[in-house]
BANU-849806 format. One record per atom (N, C-alpha, C, O): residue in three letters; chain; atom name; x, y, z. Coordinates in steps of 0.02 Angstrom, whole numbers, plus 50000, padded with zeros to 5 digits. Layout:
% residues N
+------+-------+------+-------+-------+-------+
| rest | kette | atom |    px |    py |    pz |
+------+-------+------+-------+-------+-------+
|  ALA |     A |   CA |     X |     Y |     Z |
...
+------+-------+------+-------+-------+-------+
//
This chain:
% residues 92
+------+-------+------+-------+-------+-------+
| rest | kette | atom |    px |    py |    pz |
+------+-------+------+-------+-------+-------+
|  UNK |     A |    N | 55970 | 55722 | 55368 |
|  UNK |     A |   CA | 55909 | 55722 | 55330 |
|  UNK |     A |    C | 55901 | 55654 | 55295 |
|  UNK |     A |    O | 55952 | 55624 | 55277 |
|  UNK |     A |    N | 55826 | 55623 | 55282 |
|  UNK |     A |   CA | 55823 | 55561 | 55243 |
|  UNK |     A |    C | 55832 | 55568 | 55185 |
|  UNK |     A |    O | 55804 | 55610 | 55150 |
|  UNK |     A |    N | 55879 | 55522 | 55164 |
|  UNK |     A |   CA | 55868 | 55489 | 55067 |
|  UNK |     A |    C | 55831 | 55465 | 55039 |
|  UNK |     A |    O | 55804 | 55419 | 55070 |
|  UNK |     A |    N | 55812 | 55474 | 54984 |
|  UNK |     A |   CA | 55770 | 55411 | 54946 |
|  UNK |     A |    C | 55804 | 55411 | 54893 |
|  UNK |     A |    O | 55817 | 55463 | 54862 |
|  UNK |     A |    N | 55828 | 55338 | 54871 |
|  UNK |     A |   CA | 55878 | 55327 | 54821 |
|  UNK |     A |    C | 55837 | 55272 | 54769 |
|  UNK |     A |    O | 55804 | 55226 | 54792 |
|  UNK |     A |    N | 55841 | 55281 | 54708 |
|  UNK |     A |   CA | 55793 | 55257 | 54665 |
|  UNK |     A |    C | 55865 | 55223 | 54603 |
|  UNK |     A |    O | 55907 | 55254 | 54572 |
|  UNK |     A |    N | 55852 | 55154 | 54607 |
|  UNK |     A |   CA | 55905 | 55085 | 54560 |
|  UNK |     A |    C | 55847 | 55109 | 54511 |
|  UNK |     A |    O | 55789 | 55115 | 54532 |
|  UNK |     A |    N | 55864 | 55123 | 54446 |
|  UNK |     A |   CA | 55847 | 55133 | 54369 |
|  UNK |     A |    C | 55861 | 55113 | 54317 |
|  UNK |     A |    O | 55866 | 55054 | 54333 |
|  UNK |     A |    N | 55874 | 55114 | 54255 |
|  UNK |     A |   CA | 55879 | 55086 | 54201 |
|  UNK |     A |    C | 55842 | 55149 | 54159 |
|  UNK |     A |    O | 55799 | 55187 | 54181 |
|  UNK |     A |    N | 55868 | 55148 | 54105 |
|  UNK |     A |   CA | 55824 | 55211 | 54067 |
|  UNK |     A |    C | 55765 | 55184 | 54013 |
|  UNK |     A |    O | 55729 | 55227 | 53987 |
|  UNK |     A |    N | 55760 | 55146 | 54003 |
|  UNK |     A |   CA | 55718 | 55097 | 53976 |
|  UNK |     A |    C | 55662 | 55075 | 54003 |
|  UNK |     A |    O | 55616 | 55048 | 53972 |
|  UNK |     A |    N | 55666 | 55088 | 54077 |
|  UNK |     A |   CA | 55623 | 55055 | 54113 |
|  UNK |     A |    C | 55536 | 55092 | 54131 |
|  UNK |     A |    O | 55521 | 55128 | 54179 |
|  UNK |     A |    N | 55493 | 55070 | 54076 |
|  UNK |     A |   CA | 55443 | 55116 | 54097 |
|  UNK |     A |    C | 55405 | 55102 | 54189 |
|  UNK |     A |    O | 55359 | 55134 | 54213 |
|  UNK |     A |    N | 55438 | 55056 | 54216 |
|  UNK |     A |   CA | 55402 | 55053 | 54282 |
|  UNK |     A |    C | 55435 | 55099 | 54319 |
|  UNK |     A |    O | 55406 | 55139 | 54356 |
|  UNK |     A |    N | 55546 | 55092 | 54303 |
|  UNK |     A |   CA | 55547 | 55155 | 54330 |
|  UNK |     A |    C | 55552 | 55223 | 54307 |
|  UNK |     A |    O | 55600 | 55259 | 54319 |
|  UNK |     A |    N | 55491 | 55245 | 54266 |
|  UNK |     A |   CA | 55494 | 55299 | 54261 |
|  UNK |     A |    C | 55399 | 55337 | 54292 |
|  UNK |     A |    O | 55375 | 55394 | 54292 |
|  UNK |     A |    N | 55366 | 55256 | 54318 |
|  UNK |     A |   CA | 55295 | 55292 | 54361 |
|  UNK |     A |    C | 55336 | 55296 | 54430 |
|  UNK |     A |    O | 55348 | 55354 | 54450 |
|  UNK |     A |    N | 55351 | 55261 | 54456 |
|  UNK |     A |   CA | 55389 | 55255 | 54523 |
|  UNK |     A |    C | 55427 | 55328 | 54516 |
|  UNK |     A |    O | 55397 | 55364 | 54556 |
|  UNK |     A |    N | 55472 | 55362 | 54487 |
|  UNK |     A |   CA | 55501 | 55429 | 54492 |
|  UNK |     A |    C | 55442 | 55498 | 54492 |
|  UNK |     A |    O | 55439 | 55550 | 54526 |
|  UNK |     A |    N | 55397 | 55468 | 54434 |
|  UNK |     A |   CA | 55348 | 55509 | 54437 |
|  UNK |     A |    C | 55318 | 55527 | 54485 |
|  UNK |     A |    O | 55308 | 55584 | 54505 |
|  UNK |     A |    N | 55293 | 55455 | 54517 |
|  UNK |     A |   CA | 55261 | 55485 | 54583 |
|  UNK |     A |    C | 55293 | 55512 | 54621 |
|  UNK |     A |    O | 55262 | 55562 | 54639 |
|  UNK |     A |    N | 55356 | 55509 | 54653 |
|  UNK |     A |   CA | 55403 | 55528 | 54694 |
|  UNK |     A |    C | 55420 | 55600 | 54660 |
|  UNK |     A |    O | 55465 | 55626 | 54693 |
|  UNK |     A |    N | 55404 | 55636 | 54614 |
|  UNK |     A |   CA | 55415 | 55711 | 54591 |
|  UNK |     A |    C | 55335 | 55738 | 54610 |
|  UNK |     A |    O | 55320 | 55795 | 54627 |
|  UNK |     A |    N | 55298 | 55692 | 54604 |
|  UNK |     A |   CA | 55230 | 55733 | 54610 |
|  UNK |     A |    C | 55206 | 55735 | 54680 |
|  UNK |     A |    O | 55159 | 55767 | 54705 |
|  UNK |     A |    N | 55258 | 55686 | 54711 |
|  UNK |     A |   CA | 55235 | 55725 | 54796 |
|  UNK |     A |    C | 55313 | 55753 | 54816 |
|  UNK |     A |    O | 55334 | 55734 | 54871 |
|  UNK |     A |    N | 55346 | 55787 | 54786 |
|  UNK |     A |   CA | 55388 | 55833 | 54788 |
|  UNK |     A |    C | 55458 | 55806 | 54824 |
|  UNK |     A |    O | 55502 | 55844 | 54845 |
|  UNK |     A |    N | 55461 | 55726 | 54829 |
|  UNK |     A |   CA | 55521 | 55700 | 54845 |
|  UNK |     A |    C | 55584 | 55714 | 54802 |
|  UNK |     A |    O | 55580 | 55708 | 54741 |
|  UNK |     A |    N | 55640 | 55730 | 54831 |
|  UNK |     A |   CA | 55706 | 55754 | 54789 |
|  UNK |     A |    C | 55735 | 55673 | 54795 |
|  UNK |     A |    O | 55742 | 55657 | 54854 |
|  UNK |     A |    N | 55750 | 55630 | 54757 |
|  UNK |     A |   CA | 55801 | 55584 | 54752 |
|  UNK |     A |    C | 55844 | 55580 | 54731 |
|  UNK |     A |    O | 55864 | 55624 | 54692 |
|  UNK |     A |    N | 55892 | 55506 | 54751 |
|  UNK |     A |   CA | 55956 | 55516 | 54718 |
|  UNK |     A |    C | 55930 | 55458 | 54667 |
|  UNK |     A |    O | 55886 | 55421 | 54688 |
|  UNK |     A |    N | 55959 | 55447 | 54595 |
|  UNK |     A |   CA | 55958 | 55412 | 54550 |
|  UNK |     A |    C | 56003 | 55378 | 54554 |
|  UNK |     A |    O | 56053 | 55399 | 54583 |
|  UNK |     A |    N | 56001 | 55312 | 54526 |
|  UNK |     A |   CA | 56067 | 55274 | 54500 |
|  UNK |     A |    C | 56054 | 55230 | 54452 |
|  UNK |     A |    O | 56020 | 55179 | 54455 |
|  UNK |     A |    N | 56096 | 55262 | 54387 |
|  UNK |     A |   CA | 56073 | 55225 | 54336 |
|  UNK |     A |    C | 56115 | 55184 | 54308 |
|  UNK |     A |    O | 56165 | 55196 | 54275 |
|  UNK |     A |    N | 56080 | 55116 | 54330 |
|  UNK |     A |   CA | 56115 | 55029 | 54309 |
|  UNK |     A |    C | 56165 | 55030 | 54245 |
|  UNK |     A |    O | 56219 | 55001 | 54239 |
|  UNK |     A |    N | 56124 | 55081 | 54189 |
|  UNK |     A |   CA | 56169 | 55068 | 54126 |
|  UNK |     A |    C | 56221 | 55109 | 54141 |
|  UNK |     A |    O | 56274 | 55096 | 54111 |
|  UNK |     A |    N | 56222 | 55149 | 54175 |
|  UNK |     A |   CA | 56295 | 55192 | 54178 |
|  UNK |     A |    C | 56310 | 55174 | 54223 |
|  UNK |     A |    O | 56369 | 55192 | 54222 |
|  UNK |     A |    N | 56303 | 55150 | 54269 |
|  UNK |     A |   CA | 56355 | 55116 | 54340 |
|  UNK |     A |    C | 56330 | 55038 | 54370 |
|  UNK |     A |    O | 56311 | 55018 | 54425 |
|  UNK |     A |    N | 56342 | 55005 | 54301 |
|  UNK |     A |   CA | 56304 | 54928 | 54291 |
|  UNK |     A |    C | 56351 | 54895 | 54354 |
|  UNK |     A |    O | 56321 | 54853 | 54387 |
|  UNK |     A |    N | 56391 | 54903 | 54365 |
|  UNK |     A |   CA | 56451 | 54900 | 54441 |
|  UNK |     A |    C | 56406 | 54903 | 54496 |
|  UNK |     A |    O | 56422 | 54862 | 54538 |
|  UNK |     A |    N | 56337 | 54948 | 54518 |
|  UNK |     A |   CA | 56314 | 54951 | 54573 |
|  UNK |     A |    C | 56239 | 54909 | 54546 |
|  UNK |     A |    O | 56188 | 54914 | 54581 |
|  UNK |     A |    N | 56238 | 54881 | 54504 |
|  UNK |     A |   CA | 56188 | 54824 | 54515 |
|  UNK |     A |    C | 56193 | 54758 | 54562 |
|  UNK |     A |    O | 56143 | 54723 | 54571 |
|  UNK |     A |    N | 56275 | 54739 | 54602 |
|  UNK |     A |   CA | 56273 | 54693 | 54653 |
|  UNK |     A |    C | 56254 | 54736 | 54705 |
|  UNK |     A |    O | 56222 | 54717 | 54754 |
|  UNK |     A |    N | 56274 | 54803 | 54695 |
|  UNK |     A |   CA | 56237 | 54830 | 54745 |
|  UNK |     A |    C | 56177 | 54835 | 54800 |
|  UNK |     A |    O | 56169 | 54815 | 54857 |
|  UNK |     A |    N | 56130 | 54885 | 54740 |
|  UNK |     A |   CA | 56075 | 54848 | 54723 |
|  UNK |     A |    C | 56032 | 54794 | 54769 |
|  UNK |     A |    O | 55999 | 54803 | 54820 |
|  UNK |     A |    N | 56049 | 54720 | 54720 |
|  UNK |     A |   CA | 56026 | 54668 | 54738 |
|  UNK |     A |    C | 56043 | 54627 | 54816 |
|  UNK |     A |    O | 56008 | 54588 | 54848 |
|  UNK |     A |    N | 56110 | 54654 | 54827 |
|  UNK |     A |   CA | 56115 | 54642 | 54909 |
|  UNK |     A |    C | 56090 | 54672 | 54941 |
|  UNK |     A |    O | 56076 | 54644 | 54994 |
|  UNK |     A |    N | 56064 | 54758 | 54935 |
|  UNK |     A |   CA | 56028 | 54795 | 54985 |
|  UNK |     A |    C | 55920 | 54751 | 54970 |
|  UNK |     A |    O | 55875 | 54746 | 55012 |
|  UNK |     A |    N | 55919 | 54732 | 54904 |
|  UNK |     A |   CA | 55857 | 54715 | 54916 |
|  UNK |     A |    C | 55831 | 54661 | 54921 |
|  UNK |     A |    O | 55775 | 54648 | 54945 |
|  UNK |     A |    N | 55880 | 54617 | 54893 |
|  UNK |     A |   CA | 55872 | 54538 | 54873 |
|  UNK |     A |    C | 55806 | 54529 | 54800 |
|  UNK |     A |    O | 55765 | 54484 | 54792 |
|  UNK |     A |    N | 55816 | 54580 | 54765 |
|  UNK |     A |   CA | 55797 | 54562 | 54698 |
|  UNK |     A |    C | 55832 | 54607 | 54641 |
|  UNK |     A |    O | 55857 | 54661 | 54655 |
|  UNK |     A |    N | 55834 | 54579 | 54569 |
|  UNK |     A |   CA | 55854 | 54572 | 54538 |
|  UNK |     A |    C | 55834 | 54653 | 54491 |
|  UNK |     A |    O | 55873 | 54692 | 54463 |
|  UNK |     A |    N | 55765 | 54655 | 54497 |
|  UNK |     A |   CA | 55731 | 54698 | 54428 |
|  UNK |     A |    C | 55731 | 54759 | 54459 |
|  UNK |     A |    O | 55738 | 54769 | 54520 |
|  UNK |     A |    N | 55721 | 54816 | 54398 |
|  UNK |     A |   CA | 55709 | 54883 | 54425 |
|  UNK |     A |    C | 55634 | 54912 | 54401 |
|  UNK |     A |    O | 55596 | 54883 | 54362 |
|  UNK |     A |    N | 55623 | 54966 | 54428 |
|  UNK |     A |   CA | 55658 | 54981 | 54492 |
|  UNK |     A |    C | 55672 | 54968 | 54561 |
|  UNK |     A |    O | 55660 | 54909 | 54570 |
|  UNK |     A |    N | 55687 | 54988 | 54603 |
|  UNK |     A |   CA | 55709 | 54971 | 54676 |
|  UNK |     A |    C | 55716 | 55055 | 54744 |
|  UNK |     A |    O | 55766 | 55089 | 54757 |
|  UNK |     A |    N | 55645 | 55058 | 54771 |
|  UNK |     A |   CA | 55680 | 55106 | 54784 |
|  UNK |     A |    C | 55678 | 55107 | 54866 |
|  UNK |     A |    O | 55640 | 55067 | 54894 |
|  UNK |     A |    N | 55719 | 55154 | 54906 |
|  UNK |     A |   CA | 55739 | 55142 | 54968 |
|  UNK |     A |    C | 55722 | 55214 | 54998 |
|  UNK |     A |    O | 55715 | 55263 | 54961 |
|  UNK |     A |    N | 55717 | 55216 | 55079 |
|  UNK |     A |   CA | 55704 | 55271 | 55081 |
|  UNK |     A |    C | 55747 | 55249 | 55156 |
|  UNK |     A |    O | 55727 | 55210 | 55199 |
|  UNK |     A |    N | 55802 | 55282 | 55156 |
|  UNK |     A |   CA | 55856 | 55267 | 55205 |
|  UNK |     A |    C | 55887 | 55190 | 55189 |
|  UNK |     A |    O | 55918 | 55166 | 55141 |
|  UNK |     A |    N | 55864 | 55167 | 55251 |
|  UNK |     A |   CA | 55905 | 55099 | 55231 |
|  UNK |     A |    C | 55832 | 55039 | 55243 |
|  UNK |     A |    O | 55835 | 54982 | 55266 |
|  UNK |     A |    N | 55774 | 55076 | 55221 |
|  UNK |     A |   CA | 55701 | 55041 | 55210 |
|  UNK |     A |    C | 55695 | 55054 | 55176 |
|  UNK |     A |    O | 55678 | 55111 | 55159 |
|  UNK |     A |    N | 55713 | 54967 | 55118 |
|  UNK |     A |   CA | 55669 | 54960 | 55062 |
|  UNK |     A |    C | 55587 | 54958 | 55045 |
|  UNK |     A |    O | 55548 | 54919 | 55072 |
|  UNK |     A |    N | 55574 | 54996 | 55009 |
|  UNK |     A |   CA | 55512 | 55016 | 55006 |
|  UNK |     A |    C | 55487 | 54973 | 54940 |
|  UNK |     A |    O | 55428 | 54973 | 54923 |
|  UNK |     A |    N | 55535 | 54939 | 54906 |
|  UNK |     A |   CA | 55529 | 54894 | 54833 |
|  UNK |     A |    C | 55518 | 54923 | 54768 |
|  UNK |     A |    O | 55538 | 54981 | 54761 |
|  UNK |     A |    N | 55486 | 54889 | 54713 |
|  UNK |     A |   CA | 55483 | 54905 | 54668 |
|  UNK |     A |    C | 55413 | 54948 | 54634 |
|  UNK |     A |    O | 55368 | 54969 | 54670 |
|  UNK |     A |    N | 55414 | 54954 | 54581 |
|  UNK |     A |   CA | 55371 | 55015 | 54582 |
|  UNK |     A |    C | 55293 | 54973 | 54578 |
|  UNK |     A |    O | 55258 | 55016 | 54550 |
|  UNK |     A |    N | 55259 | 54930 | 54587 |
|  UNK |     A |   CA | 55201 | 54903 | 54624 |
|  UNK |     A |    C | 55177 | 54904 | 54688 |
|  UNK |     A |    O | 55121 | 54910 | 54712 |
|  UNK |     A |    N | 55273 | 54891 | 54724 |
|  UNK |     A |   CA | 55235 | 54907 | 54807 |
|  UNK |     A |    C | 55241 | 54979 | 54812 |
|  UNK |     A |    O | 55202 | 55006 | 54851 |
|  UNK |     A |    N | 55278 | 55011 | 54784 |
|  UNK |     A |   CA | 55259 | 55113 | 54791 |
|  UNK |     A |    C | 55196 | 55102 | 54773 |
|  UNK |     A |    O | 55162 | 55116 | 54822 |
|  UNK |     A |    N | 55167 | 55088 | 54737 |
|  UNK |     A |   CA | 55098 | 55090 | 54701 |
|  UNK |     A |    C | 55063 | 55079 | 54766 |
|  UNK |     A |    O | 55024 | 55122 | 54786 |
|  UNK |     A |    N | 55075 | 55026 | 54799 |
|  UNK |     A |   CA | 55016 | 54989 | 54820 |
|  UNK |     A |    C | 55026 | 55028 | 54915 |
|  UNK |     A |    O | 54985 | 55016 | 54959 |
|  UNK |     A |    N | 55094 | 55079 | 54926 |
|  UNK |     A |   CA | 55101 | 55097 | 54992 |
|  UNK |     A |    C | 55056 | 55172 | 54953 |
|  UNK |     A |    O | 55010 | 55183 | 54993 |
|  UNK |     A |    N | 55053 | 55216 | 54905 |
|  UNK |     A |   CA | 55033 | 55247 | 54882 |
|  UNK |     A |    C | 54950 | 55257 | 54901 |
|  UNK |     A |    O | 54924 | 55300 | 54937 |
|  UNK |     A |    N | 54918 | 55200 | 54865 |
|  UNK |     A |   CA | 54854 | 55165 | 54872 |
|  UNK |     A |    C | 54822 | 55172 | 54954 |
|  UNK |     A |    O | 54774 | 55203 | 54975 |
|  UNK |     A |    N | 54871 | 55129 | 54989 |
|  UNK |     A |   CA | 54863 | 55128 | 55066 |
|  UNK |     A |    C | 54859 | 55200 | 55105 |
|  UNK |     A |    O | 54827 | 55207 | 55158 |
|  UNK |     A |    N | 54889 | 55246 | 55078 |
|  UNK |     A |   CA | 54906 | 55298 | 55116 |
|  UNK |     A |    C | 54960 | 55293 | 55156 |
|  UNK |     A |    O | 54972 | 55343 | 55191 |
|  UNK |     A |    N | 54995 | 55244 | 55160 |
|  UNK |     A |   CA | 55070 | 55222 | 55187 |
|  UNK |     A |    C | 55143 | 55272 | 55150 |
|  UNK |     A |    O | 55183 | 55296 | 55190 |
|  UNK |     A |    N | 55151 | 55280 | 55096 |
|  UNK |     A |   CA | 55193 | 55309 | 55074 |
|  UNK |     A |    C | 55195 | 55384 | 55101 |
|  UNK |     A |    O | 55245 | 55411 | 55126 |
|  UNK |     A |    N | 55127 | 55416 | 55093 |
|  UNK |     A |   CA | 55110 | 55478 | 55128 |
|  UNK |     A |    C | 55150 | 55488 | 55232 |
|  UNK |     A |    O | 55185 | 55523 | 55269 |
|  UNK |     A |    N | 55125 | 55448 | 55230 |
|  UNK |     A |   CA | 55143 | 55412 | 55318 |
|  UNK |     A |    C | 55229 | 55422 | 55305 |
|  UNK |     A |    O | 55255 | 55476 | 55318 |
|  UNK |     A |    N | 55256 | 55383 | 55287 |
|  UNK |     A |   CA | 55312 | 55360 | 55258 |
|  UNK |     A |    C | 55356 | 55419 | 55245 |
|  UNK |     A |    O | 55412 | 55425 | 55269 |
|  UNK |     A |    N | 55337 | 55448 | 55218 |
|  UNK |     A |   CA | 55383 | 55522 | 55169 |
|  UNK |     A |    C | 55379 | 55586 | 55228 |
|  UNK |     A |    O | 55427 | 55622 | 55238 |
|  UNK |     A |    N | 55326 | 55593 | 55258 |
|  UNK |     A |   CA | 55311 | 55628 | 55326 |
|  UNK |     A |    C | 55322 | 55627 | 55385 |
|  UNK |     A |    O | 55310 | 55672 | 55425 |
|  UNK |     A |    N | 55362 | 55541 | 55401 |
|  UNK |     A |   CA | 55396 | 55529 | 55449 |
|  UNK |     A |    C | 55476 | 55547 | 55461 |
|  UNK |     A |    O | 55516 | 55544 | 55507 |
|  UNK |     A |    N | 55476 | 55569 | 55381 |
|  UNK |     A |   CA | 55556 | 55575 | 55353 |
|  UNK |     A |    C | 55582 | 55639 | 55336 |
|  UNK |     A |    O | 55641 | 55655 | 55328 |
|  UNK |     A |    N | 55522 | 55678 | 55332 |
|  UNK |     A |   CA | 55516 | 55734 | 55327 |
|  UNK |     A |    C | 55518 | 55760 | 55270 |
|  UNK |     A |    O | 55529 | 55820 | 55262 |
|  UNK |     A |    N | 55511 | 55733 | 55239 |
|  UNK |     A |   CA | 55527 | 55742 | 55143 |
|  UNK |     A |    C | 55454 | 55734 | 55104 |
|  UNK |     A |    O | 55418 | 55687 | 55118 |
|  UNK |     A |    N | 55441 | 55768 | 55070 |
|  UNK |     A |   CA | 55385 | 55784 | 54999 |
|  UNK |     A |    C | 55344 | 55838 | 55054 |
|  UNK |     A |    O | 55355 | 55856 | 55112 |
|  UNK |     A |    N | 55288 | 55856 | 55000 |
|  UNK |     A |   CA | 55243 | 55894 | 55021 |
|  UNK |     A |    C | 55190 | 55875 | 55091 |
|  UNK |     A |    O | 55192 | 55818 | 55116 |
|  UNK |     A |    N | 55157 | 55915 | 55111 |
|  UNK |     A |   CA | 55106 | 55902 | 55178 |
|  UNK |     A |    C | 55070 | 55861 | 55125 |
|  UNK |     A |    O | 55071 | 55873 | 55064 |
|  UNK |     A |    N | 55040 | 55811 | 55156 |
|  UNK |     A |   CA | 54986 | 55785 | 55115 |
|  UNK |     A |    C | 54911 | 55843 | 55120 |
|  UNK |     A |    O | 54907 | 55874 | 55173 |
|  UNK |     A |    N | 54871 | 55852 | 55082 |
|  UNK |     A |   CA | 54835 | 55907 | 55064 |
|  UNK |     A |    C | 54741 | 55884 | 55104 |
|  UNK |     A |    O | 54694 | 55923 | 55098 |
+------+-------+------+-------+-------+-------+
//
């Protein structure tokens, strides 16, 4: 089955629209939060080649930070995306 794994910070109000959306089309993710496992921030940044959060992935396709969710959102790409993977709701 596909993952979607979401790099966080708890502070971070961008990642907390980026999770949002990903609960409101019924995606289950895995979290990983920088301040408690500040160790997988080289992580992280080698799977994306940037620095800020959030960061989120859906297998081993980075999908980026929470502007380009925004903007695959916008497109109708994320919908595409999450349905190819088999994960969130039918789109309606």
């Amino acid at each position: 089955m596909s993952q979607v794994v979401v790099y966080t910070t708890p502070l971070c109000p961008y990642c907390w629209r980026a999770k949002r959306l990903l609960r409101a089309k019924g995606v289950a993710f895995e979290e990983i939060d920088l301040w408690r496992q500040p160790e997988r921030r080289a992580e992280m940044e080698a799977r994306s080649g940037r620095r800020t959060v959030p960061q989120v992935f859906l297998d081993d396709r980075h999908l980026g930070g929470c502007d380009d969710l925004l903007a695959l959102e916008a497109s109708g790409e994320l919908d595409r995306l999450l349905a190819q993977a088999g994960l969130g709701r039918a789109p309606s």
